[in-house]
N, C-alpha and C positions, 0 to 999 in steps of 0.2 A: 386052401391057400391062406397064408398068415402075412399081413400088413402090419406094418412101423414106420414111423416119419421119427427119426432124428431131429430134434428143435423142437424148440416150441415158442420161438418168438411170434409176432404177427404172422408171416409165412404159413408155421408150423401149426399153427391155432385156427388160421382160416382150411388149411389140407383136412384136420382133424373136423371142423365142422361140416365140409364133404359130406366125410366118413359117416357123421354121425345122423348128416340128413337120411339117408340111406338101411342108418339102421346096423352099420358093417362093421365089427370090432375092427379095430386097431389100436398097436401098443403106441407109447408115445415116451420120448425119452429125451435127455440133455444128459452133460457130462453132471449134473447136480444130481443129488438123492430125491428122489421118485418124490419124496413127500413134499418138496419144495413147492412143487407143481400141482399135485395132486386135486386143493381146491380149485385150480382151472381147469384140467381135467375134467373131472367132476361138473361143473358148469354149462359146459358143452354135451353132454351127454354120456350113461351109463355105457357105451360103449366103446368112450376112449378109457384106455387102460395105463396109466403109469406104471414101467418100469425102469427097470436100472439100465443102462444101456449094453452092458454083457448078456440081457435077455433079450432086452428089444431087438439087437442083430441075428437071434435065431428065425426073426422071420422069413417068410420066402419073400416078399416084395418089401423093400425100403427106400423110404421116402427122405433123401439128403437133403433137409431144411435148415442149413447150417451157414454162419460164415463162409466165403472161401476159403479164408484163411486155418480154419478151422476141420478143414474136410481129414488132414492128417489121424487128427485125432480121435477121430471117428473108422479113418481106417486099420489102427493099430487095435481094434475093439477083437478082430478074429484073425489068425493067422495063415487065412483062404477064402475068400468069397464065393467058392465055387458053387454055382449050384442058385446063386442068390441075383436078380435083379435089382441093379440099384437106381432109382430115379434121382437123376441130378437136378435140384431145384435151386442150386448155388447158383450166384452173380459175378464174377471176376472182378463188375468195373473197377478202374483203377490200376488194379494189376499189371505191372508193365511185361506186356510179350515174351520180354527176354526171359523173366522167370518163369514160362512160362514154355522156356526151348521153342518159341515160336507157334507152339501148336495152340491148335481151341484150348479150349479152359476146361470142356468136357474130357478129349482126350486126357489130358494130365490127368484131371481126377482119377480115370478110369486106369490108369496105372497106379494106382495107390491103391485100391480095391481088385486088387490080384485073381483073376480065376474068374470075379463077377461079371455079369451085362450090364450095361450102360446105356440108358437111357437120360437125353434132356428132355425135358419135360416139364410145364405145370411153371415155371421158370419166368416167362415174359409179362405176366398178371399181376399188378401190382395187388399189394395184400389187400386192400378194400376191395377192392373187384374181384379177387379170388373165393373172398369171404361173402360173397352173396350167391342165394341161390342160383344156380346155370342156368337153370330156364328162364329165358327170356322174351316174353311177347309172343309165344309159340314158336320161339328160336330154342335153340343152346350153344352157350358162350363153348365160343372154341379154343380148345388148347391142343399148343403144335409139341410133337413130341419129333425127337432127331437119334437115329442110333445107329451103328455099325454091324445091328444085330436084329434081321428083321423079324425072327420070332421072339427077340423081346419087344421091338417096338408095337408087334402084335398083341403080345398081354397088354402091355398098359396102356394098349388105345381100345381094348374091351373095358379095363378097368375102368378109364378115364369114360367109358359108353356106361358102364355099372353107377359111377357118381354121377350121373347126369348130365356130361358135358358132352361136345363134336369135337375130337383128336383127329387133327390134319397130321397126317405123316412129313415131314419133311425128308425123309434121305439121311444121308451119314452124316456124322459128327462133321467131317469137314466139308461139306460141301452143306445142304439147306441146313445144318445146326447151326452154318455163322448166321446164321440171320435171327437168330435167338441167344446170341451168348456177346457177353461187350469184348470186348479188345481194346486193351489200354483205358482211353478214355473217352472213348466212344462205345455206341450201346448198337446191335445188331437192328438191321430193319423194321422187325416184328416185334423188337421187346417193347412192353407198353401199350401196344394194339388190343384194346378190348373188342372184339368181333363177335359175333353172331350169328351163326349156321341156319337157314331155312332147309327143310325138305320141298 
């Protein structure tokens, strides 16, 4: 199994130090030349990889750390997604509905990456809390993942078990995803909620 996270703002720098707690390669990419980035890369650990983003989408698992605004151009990267999950960790807020034909914010996206699975996910954790370790006080911070597709929602709440966190399932995109995705100008129930899973 081959991992990418698109971005590499705060978002995408806290996903990759996950990754790197763990030991787990993954590529890492923006629409900018790999070098751009590369000394932060690099800083974070030997296992996050700078590429170009025409390679980073050959991965099986991708991580959309992107703008919303910006998820287009991310999509025009491959002419099928077939075969690839994508975790949506975009925000909408703002976004007025109507551009948005009414639907979640995940749906939408999830028509622009043609043929892929759609996962929200990783989404509701603001970047400094995303970027510390999971484990917490003998807990782990929990991230809700939402999809229309329950064996993807299954990989990346193994995934999300492999980086050290507790992945609560929510349901489909439209039904427990709203509670992680804003609309308009308002922000879903869970987003923001830093939690903590006991066994």
């Amino acid at each position: 199994m081959s991992y990418a996270i698109i971005g590499f703002g705060n978002i995408g720098r806290a996903l990759a130090k996950a990754f790197a707690r763990k030991g787990i390669e993954v590529a890492v990419a923006t629409t900018r030349d790999p070098e751009s980035f590369a000394g932060d890369a690099a800083a974070i650990g030997p296992t996050i990889v700078p590429k170009k983003l025409a390679d980073a989408v050959k991965a099986d698992i991708i991580f959309l750390a992107v703008r919303f605004e910006s998820h287009p151009d991310v999509a025009k990267a491959l002419s099928t997604w077939k075969g690839k999950t994508i975790v949506d960790v975009t925000n909408a807020y703002g976004v007025p509905p109507e551009d948005l034909g009414g639907q979640p914010s995940s749906k939408f996206i999830a028509q622009a990456f043609a043929g892929g699975r759609l996962v929200k996910g990783f989404n509701h954790l603001i970047a400094a809390s995303l970027d510390q370790d999971p484990a917490v006080h003998g807990g782990k911070r929990v991230v809700f993942l939402a999809s229309d597709d329950n064996a993807a929602a299954a990989e990346i709440g193994t995934l999300a078990e492999n980086l050290g966190f507790s992945p609560i399932k929510l349901g489909g995109l439209s039904e427990g995803g709203l509670l992680v995705q804003a609309r308009g100008n308002s922000w879903g129930h869970l987003i923001f909620k830093d939690l903590v899973k006991f066994d």
